[in-house]
C-alpha positions in Angstrom: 0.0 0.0 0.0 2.9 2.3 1.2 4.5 1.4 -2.2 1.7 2.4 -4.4 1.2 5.6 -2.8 4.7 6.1 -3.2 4.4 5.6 -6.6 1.7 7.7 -7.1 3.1 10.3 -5.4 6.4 10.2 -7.3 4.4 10.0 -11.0 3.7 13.8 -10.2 7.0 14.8 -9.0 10.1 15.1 -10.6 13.1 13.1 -10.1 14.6 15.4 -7.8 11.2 15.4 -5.7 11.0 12.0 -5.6 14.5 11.4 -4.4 13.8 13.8 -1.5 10.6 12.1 -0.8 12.4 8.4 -0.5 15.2 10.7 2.3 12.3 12.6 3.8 8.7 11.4 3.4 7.0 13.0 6.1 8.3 16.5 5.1 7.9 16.0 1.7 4.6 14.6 2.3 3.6 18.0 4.1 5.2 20.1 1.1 3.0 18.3 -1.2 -0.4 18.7 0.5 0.3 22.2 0.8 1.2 22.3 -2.6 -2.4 20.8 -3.8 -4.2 23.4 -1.4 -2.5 26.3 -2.9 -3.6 24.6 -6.8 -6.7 23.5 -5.2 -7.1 28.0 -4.0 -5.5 29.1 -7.5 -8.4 27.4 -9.4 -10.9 28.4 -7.3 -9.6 32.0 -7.6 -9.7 31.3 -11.0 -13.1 30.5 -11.4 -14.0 33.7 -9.3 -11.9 36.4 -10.8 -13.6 34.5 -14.7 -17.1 34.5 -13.3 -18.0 37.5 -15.9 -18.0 36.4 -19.3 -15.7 39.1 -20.5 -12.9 38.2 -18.2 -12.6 34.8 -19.7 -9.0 33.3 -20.2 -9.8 29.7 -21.5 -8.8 28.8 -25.3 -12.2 29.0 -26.7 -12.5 32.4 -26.2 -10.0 34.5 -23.6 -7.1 34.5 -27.1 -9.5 36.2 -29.1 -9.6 39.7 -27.5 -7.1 41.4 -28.3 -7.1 44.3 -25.4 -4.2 47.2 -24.7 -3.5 48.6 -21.2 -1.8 51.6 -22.9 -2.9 55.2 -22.7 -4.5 56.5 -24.9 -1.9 59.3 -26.5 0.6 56.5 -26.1 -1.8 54.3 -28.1 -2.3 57.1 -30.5 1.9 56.8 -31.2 2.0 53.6 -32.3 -1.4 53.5 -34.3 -2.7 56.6 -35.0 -1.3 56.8 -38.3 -2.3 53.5 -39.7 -5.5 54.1 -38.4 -6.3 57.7 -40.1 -4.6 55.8 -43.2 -6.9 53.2 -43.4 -9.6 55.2 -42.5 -8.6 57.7 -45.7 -8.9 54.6 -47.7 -12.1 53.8 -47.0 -13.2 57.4 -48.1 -11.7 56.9 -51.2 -12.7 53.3 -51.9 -15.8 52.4 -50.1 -18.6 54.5 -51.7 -20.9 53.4 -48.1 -17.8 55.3 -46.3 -17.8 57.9 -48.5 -21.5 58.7 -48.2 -21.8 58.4 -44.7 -19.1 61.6 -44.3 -20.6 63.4 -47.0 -23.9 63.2 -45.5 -22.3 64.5 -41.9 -20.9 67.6 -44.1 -24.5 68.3 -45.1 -26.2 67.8 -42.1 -23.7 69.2 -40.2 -22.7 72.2 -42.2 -25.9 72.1 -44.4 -25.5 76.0 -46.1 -24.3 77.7 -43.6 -25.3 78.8 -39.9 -26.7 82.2 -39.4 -25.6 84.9 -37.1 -27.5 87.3 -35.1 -25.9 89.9 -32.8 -27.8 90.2 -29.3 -26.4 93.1 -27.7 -29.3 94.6 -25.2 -29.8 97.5 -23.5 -27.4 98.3 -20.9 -27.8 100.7 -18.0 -25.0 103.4 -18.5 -23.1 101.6 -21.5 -25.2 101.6 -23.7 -28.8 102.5 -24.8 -31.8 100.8 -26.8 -31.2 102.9 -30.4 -27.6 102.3 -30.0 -27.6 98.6 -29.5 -30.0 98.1 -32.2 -27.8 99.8 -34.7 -24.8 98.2 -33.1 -26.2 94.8 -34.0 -27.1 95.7 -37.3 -23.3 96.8 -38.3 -22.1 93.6 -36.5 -24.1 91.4 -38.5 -23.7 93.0 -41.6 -19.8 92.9 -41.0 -20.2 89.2 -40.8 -21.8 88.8 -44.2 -19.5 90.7 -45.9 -16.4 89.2 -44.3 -17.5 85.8 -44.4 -17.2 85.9 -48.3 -13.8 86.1 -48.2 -12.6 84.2 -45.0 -9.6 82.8 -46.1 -5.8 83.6 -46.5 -6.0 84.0 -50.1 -9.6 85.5 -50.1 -11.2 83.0 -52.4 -12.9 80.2 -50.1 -16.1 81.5 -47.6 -16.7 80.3 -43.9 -19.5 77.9 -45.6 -16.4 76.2 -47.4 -14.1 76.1 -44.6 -16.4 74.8 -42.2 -17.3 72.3 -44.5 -13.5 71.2 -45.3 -13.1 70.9 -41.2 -16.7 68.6 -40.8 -15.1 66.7 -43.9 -11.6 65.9 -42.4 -13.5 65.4 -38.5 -15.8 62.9 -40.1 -13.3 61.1 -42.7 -10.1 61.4 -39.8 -11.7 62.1 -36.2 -10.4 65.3 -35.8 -9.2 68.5 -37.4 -7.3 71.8 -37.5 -8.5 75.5 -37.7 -5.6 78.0 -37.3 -6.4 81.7 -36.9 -4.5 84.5 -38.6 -4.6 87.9 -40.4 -4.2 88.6 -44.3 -5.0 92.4 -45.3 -6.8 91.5 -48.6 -8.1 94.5 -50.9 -12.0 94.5 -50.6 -11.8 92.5 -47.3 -13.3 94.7 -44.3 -11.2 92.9 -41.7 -7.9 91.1 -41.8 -9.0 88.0 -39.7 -8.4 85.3 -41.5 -9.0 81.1 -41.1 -6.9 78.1 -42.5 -8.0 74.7 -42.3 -4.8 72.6 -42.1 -4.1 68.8 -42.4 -4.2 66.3 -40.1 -0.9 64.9 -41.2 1.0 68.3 -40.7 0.4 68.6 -36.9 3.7 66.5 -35.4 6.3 66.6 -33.1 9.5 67.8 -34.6 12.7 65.6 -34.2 14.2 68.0 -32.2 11.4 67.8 -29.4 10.9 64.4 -29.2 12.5 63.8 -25.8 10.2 66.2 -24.0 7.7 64.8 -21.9 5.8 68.1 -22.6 5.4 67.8 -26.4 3.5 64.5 -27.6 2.0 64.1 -30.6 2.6 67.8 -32.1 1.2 69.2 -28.6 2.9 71.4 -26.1 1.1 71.2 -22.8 2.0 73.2 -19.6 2.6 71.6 -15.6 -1.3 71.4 -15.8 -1.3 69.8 -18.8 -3.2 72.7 -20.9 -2.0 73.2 -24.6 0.5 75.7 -25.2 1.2 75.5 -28.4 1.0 73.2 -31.8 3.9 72.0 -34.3 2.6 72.4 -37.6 4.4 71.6 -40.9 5.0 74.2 -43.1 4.1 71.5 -46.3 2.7 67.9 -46.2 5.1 65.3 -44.6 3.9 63.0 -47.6 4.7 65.7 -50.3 6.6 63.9 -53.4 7.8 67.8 -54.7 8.6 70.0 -51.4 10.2 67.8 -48.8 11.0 71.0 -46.7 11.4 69.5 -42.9 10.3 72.9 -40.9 8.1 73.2 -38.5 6.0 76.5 -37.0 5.2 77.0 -33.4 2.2 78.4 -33.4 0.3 79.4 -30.1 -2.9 77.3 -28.7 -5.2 80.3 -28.9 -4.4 80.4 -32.7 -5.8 76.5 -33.4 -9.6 75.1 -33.1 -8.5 72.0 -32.4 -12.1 69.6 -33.5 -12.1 66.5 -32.0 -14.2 64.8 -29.5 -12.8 62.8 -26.9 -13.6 59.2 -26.2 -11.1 58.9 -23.2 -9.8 61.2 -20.3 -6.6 62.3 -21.4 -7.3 61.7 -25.1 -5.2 64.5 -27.1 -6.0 63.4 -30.4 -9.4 62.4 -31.8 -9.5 59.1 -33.6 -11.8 58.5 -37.0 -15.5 57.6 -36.2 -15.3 54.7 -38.5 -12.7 52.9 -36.2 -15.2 50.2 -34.8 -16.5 49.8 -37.9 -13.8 49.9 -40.7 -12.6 46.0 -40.1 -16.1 45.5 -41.0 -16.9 47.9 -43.9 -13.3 46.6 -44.7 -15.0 42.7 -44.9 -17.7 43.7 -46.8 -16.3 45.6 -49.9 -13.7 42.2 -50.1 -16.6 39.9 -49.9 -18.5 41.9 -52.2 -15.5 41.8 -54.6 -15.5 38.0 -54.3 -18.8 37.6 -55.3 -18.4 40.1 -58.4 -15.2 38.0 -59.1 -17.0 34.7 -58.8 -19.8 35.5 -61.4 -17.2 36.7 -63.8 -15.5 33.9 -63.7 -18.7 31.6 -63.5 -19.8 33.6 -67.0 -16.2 33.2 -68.5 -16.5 29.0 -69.4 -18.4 28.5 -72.3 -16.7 25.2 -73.8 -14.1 22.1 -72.9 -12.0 21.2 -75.9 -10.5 17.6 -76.0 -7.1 17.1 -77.8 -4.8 15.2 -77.5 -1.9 17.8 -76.7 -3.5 19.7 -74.3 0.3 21.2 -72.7 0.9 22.4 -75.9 -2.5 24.3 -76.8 -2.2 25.9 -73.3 1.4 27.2 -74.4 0.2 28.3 -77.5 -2.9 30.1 -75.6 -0.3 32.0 -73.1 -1.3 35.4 -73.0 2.2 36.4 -71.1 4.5 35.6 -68.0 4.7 36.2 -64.3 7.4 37.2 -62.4 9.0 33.6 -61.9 8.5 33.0 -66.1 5.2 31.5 -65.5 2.7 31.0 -68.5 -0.6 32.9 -68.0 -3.4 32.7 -69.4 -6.8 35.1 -69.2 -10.4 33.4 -69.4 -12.9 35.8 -70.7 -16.6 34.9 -71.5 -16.7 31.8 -74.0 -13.3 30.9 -73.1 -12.7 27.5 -74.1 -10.3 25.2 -71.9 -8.6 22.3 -73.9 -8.1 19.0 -71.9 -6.6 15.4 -72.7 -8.7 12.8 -74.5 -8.3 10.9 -71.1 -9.2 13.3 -68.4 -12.4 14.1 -66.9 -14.2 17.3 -67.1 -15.3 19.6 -63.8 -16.9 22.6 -64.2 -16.0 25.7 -61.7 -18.7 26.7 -59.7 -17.3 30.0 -58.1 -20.2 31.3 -56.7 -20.4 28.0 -54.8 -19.6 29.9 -51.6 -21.6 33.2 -52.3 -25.1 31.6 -52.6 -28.2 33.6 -53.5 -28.2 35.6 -50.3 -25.5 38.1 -50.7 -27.8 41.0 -50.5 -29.3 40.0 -47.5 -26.2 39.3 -45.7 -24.8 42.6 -46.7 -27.9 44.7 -45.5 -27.6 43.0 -43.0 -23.9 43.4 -41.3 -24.6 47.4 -42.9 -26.9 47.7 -39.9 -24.2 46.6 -37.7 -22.0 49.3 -39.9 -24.7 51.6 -38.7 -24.9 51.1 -35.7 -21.3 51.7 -34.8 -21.2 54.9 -36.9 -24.4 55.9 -34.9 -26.4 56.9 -38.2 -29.7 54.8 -39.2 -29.6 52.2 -42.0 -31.4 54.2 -44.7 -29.3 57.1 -44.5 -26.0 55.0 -44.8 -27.0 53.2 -47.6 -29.3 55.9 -49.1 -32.2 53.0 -49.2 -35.5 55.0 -48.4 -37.9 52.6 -50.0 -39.3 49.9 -47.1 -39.5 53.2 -44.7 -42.7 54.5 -43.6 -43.4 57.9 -42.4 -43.9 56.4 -38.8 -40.1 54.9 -39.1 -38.7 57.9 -41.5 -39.5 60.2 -38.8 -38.3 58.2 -35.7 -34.9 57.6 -37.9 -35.1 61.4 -38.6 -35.2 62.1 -35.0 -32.5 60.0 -34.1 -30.0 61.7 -36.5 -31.4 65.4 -35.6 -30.1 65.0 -32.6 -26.6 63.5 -33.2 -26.3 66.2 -35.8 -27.3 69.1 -33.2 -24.6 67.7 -31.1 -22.1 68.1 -33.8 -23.3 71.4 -34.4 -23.0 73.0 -30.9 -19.3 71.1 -31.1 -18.9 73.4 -34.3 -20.4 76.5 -32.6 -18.7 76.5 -29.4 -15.2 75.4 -31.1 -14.8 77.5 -34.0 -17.7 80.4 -34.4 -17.8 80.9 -30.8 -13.9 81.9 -31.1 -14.5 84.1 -34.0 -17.2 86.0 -33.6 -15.2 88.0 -30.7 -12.0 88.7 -33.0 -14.2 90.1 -35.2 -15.8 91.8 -33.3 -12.4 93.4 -32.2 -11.2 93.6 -35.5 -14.1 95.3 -36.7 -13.6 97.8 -33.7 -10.5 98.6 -34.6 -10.7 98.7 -38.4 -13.5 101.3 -37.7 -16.3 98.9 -39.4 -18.7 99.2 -35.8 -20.8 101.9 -33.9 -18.5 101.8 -30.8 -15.2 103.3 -30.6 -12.3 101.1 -29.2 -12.6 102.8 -25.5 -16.3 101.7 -25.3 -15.6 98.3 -26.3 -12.7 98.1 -23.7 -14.8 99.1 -21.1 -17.2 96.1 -21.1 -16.0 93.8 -23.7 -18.5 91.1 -22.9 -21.3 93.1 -23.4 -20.5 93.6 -27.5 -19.9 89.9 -27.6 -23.0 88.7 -27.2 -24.1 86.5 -30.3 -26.8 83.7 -31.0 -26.0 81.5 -33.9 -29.3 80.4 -36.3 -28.7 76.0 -36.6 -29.2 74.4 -40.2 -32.7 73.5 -40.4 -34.1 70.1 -42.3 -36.8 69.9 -44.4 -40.0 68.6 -42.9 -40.9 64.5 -43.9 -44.2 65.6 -44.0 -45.0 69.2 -44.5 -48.6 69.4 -43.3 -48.7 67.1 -40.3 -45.6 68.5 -38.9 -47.0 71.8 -40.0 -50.2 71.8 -37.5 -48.3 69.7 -34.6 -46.5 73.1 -34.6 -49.2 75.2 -34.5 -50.6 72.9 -31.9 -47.9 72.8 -29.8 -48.0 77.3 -30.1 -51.1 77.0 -29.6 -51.2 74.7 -26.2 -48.3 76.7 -24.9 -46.0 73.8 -25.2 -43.4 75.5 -27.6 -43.1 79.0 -29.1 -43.1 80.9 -32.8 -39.5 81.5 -31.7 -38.4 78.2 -30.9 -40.2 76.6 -33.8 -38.2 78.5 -36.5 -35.3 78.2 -34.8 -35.5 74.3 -34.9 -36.4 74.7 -38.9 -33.1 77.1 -39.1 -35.0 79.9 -39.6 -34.0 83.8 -38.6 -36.3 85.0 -36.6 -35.4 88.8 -36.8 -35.2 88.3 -40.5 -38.5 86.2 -40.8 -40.1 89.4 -38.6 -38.9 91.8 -41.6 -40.4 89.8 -43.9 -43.8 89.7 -42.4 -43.3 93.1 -41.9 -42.9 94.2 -45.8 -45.6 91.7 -46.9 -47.6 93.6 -44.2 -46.6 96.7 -45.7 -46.8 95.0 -49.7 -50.5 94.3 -48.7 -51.4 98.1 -47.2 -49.7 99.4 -50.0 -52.3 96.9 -52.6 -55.7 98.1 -50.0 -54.6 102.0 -50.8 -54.3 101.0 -54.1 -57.9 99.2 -54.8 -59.1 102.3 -52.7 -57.8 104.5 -55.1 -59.0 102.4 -57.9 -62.9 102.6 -56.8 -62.7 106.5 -56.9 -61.6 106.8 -60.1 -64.2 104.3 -61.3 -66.9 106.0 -59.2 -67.5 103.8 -56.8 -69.1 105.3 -53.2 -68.4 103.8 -50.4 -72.2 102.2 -48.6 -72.4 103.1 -45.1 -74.1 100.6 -42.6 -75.9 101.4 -39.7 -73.3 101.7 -37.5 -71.3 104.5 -40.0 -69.5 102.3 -41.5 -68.9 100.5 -45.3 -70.2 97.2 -46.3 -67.5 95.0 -47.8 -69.3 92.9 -49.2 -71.8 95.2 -51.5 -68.9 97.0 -52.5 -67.0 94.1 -53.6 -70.4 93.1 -54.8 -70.6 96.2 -57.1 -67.0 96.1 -58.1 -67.5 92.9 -59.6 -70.9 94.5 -61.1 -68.7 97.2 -62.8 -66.1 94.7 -63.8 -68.5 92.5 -65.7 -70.1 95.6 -67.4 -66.5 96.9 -68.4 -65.6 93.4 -69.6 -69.6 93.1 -71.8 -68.6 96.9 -73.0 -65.3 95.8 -74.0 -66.9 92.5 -75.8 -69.6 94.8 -77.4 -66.7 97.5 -78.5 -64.7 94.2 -80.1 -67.9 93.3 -81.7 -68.8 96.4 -83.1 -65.4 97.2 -84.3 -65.3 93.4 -86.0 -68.7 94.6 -87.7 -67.5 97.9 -88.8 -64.7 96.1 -90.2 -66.8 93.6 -92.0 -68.3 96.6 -93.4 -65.1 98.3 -94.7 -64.3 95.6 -96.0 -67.5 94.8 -98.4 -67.2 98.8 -99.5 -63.8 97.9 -100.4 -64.5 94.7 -102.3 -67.3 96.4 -104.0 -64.8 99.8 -105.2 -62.3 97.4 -106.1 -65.1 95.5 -108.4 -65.6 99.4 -109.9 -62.8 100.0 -110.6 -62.0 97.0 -112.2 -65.1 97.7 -114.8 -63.8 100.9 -115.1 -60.3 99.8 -116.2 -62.0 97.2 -118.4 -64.4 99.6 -120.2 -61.4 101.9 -120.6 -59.3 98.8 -122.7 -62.3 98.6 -124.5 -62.4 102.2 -125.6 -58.9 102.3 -125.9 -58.7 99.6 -128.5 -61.7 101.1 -130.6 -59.8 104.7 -130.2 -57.0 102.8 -131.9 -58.6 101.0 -134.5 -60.1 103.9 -135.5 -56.8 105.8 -135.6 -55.6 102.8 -137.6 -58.4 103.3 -140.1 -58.2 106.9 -140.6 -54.5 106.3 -140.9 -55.4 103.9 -143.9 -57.7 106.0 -145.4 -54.9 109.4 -145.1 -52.1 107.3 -146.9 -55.0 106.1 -149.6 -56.1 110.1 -149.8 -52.4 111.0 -151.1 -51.6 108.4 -153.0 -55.0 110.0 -155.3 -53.4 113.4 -155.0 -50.0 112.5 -155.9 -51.3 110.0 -158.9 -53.6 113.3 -159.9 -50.2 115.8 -159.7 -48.4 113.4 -162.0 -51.3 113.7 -165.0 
């Protein structure tokens, strides 16, 4: 019994254990025991730390995640690039990637956002006349300037914001850098650059300083000081110029949203989606190739030197000297007289539901892009106006988000240099002491969102006017949600009020000079309606006079006419009587001519006797 435990004991020991074991057994028996109770603790601590799914280490599923305990800018070292690159790829390549980021420029950016100045009253700054007026010059400042908001003058703020919504969406982040560039024509000399993602970097020089990662230069407190830009593209084939400008933090918009504390650069939206997208265009390539291919056979030729018909068939060579030959549709494959015959059936693997596979993963696409189905794919057809306007809903509200991000970021930033600018380029109502004074009170601004049109006008249309109505929402708020301007909508009611005054004095003035009195009632006052009443009385009559003047002119002119057919018929006896007498006048002539020459011939034949 001794000997089989022994045995047992030594067949999970090692040679050196089991020698110590024969010398000792009592101590080594201890060792062991403890030995199992520690395994026996390890497992079970095993089983408790594992008893979440996610913290599973087994072989079935614990070497499939692939997880990084990095932080996140040191994470943004080592993949950053690849990942923007990959991401840029997909823009280029995927047309579903390309139209999701062009539909966050539209949304986003749509045509522009409106401004409107909101400088108020102010109790010994500034009074009601003066703020009007100084809102008025502000605003019209911004129109003018934001034609020309560029270096070189030739790109708006609508193109600029677009570019930066463009590179956010396609590379997670982007870069806004404020300067000035005196342009002739240009009211101010603020001016906005939008610069590439791939030019903000950490020079050589600076790449031992804890305080510069990633082309940032943060404080102690770890707020940005500055940014290393590139004077050219680091990729640029024709100027490989290596210099870099500082340029301060209060001169950059940096756009980028951050997903983790301590995150200092943003990351491209389509990163938990692009090995996905990335599957999809491949497999979708497959199929494509597999039909080809399944088209290209169209007959087996038996001979009996197959080797050299392929040979003869080579369309060219590989890089090892390889024979190649293309199939095309009706290619025809020659085979021995001996072999069998196997047709390819590429689309073996593809089967019949390709489009429903891909519609399919595209809503997981979707879903980690955070936009609806339809408007990735652009496929409106199965969506009902119950479901359009949910999905609608949905989206509004991501897009809102990005547009505050755009407001408070970049227009938020501007609007008080321009303000300055404007101050001291003389373009304002305020002289430069006034605006030092209070600064805060001339800065004031409220930016009109990008609307979207309505999925169905006139529902939507009187849930609005019920919501006014019930007190649940305002005229104000309304138009602001359908990017309206509500001091510019108020001017426009205002001359259509004024249009339609303008057309009532005019109708007024009309019925006196037709004649028309005015009925009073028995309270003083005219009846509308028999006045409209005989208006339409003496428009009828002038319209029956007019049809009797047409008519009577159309019978005078019948009239003229037969007077004229009959003169013409006159005259044309007349002209036909007068042939007739002309010819009788000349045979008569002719006659008396014959009978003249007959007269002298007597005479002269009587002078001769």
């Amino acid at each position: 019994m001794q000997r089989k435990t022994i045995r047992a004991i030594g067949a999970t020991m090692t040679a050196v254990g089991a020698i110590a074991f024969w010398a000792a057994p009592v101590t080594m028996g201890k060792r062991i025991a403890v030995r199992n109770r520690l395994e026996f603790q390890r497992r079970s601590l095993d089983r408790i730390e594992n008893s979440r799914e996610m913290a599973d280490r087994d072989r079935f599923r614990g070497a499939k995640w692939l997880t990084s305990r990095l932080s996140p800018d040191s994470e943004a070292e080592a993949d950053l690039e690849t990942i923007r690159d990959r991401s840029r790829d997909l823009y280029l390549n995927d047309p579903i990637a390309a139209g999701y980021v062009k539909t966050q420029v539209t949304n986003v950016v749509g045509t522009g956002f409106g401004v409107q100045a909101r400088v108020k009253k102010t109790k010994g700054v500034i009074k009601k006349k003066q703020a009007k007026r100084f809102n008025e010059s502000a605003e019209s400042l911004f129109r003018r300037w934001s034609k020309q908001a560029d270096r070189s003058g030739r790109k708006s703020l609508w193109q600029i914001l677009r570019l930066a919504q463009r590179c956010r969406a396609r590379d997670g982040e982007s870069f806004v850098v404020f300067s000035d560039a005196p342009l002739p024509g240009k009211p101010i000399p603020l001016a906005l650059e939008v610069v590439s993602v791939t030019r903000v970097a950490t020079p050589p020089e600076q790449e031992g300083k804890p305080s510069v990662r990633l082309g940032i230069e943060r404080d102690a407190d770890g707020n940005p000081v500055a940014y290393y830009i590139r004077t050219v593209d680091p990729n640029d084939t024709k100027n490989i110029e290596d210099h870099y400008d500082r340029v301060p933090a209060d001169r950059v918009c940096h756009l980028y949203e951050e997903e983790e504390a301590d995150q200092s650069r943003g990351l491209p939206p389509a990163c938990s989606s692009a090995g996905t997208l990335k599957d999809l265009k491949d497999h979708d390539e497959a199929v494509l190739i597999g039909r080809q291919v399944e088209a290209c056979f169209g007959m087996i030729h038996k001979t009996s030197d197959p080797l050299g018909a392929a040979i003869g068939a080579a369309t060219g060579t590989d890089a090892n000297n390889n024979r190649l030959e293309e199939i095309s549709p009706g290619f025809i494959q020659r085979i021995g007289m001996d072999e069998e015959i196997e047709f390819a059936n590429p689309n073996r693997s593809s089967g019949g539901d390709h489009g429903v596979y891909m519609d399919g993963q595209y809503h997981k696409v979707a879903a980690g892009l955070n936009c609806s189905h339809e408007s990735l794919t652009k496929n409106f057809g199965k969506a009902s106006y119950s479901s359009a306007r949910a999905v609608r809903l949905d989206e509004q509200a991501e897009y809102q988000c990005s547009q505050k991000f755009t407001i408070e970021q970049v227009l938020d930033r501007v609007w008080p240099r321009l303000i300055v600018e404007g101050v001291l380029a003389d373009e304002l109502t305020i002289t430069p002491r006034e605006y030092l004074k209070v600064p805060w009170v001339y800065e004031d601004v409220e930016w009109v969102l990008t609307g979207w049109p309505r999925v169905d006008k006139k529902r939507e249309a009187e849930a609005d006017a019920l919501a006014v109505e019930s007190g649940f929402s305002s005229r104000t708020l309304i138009n602001k949600a359908h990017g309206l301007d509500e001091d510019e909508l108020r001017q426009q009611r205002l001359r259509e009020a004024m249009a339609d005054a303008d057309d009532k004095k005019t109708m007024q003035e009309y019925r006196k000079t037709i004649g028309l009195r005015e009925e009073e009632n028995s309270e003083g006052r005219d009846k509308e309606g028999a006045v409209e009443n005989r208006i339409a009385v003496m428009e009828q009559t002038a319209r029956d006079a007019r049809a009797a003047q047409q008519a009577l002119i159309k019978k005078q002119g019948s009239q003229l006419g037969d007077h004229m057919r009959a003169v013409r018929e006159a005259l044309q006896a007349d002209r036909a009587n007068i042939k007739e007498l002309y010819k009788a006048v000349s045979a008569a002539a002719v006659k008396a001519e014959v009978t003249h020459t007959a007269i002298k011939s007597s005479m002269d034949a009587a002078d001769k006797e």
